[in-house]
C-alpha positions as CSV (number, residue, x, y, z in Angstrom):
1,X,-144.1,30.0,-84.7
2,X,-145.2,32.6,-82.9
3,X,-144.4,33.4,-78.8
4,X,-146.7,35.7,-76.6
5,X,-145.2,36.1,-73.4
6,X,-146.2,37.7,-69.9
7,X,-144.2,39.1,-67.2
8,X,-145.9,39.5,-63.8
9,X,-145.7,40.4,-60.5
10,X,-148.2,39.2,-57.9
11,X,-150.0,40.1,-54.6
12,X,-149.2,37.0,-53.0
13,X,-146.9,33.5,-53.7
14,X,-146.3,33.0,-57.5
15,X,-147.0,29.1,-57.1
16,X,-150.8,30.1,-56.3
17,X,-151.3,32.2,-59.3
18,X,-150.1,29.6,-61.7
19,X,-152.6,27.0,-59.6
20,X,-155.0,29.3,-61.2
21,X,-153.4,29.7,-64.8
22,X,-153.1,26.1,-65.1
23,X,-157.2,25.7,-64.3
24,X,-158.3,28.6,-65.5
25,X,-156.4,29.9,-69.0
26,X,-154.4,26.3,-70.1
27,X,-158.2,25.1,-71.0
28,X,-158.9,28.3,-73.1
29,X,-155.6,28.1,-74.9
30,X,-155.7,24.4,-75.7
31,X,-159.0,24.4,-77.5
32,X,-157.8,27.6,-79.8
33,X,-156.4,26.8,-83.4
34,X,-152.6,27.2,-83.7
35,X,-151.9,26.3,-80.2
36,X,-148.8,24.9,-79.7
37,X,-147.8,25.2,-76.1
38,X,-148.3,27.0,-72.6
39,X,-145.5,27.8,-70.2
40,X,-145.5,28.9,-66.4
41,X,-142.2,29.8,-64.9
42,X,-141.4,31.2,-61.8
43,X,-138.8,33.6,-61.4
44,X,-139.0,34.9,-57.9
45,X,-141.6,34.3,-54.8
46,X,-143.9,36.7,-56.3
47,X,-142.7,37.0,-60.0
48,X,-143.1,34.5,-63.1
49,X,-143.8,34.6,-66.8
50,X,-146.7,33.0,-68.7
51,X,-145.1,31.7,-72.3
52,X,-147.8,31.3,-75.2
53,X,-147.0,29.8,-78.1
54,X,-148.8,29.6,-82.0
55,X,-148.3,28.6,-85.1
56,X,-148.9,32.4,-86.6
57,X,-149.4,35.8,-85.3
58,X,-153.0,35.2,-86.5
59,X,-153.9,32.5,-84.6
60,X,-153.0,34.5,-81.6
61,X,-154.7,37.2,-82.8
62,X,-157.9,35.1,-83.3
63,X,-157.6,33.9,-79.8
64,X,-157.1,37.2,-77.8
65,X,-160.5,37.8,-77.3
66,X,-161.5,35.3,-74.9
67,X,-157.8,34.6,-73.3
68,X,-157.4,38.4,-72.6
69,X,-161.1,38.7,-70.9
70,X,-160.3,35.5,-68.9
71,X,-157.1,37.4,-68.0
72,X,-158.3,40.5,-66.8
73,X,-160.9,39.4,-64.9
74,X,-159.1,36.5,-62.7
75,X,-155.6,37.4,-62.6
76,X,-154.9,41.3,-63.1
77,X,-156.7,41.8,-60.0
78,X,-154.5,39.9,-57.9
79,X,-151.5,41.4,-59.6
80,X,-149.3,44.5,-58.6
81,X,-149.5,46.4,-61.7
82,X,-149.9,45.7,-65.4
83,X,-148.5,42.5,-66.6
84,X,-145.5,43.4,-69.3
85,X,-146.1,41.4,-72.2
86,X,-144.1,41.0,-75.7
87,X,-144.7,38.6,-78.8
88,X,-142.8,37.8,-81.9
89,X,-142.2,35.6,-84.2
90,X,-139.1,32.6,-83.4
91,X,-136.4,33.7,-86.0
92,X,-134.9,30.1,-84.4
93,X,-135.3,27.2,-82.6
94,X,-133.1,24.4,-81.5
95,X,-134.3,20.9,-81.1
96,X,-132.4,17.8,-80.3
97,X,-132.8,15.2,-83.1
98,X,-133.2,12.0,-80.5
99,X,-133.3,11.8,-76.5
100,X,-130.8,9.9,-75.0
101,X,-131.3,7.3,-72.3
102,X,-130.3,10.0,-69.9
103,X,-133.3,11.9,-71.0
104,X,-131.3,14.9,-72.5
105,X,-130.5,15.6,-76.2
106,X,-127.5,13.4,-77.9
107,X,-125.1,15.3,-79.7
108,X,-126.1,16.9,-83.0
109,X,-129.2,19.2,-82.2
110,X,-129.7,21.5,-84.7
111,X,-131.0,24.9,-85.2
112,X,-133.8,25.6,-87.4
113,X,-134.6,29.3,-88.5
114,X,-138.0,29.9,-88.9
């Protein structure tokens, strides 16, 4: 797998901007090949993170073009400064092996290297 993720600070209340990254980017994303998720988090009034992730650097590479464009033209403008953005491949991931009626993992998640 591979994770894109983008760091942010906005003009006005983080909730508004990812109003607009749900409408506007989680339709571009979706329809790409490799797509395996999209994550919004907030982590202050004005600050958040947008979380991409793909099956390969290539995928993400192949869907740049039109994700980027979308970006800059609908939310770097309402943003103070340039977004900081990183991506890697996940060297790990943990995932439980069955939910339990409590709706969290049961004992015996493991970690698989990637």
């Amino acid at each position: 797998m591979f994770v894109v993720n983008g760091q942010l600070t906005v003009r006005s209340d983080f909730k508004d901007m990812a109003k607009r990254l749900e409408g506007g980017l989680a339709p571009i994303v979706k329809r790409q090949p490799g797509f395996r998720g999209y994550y919004v988090v907030q982590t202050g009034d004005r600050t958040g993170q947008g979380v991409l992730v793909f099956d390969t650097a290539q995928d993400w590479a192949a869907a740049q073009g039109e994700t980027l464009t979308w970006y800059e033209e609908n939310i770097s403008p309402l943003c103070e400064g340039a977004a900081v953005a990183t991506s890697g491949e996940v060297l790990v991931s943990v995932e439980p092996d069955a939910m339990s009626d409590r709706g969290g993992a049961t004992t015996g998640a493991d970690a698989k290297p990637h």
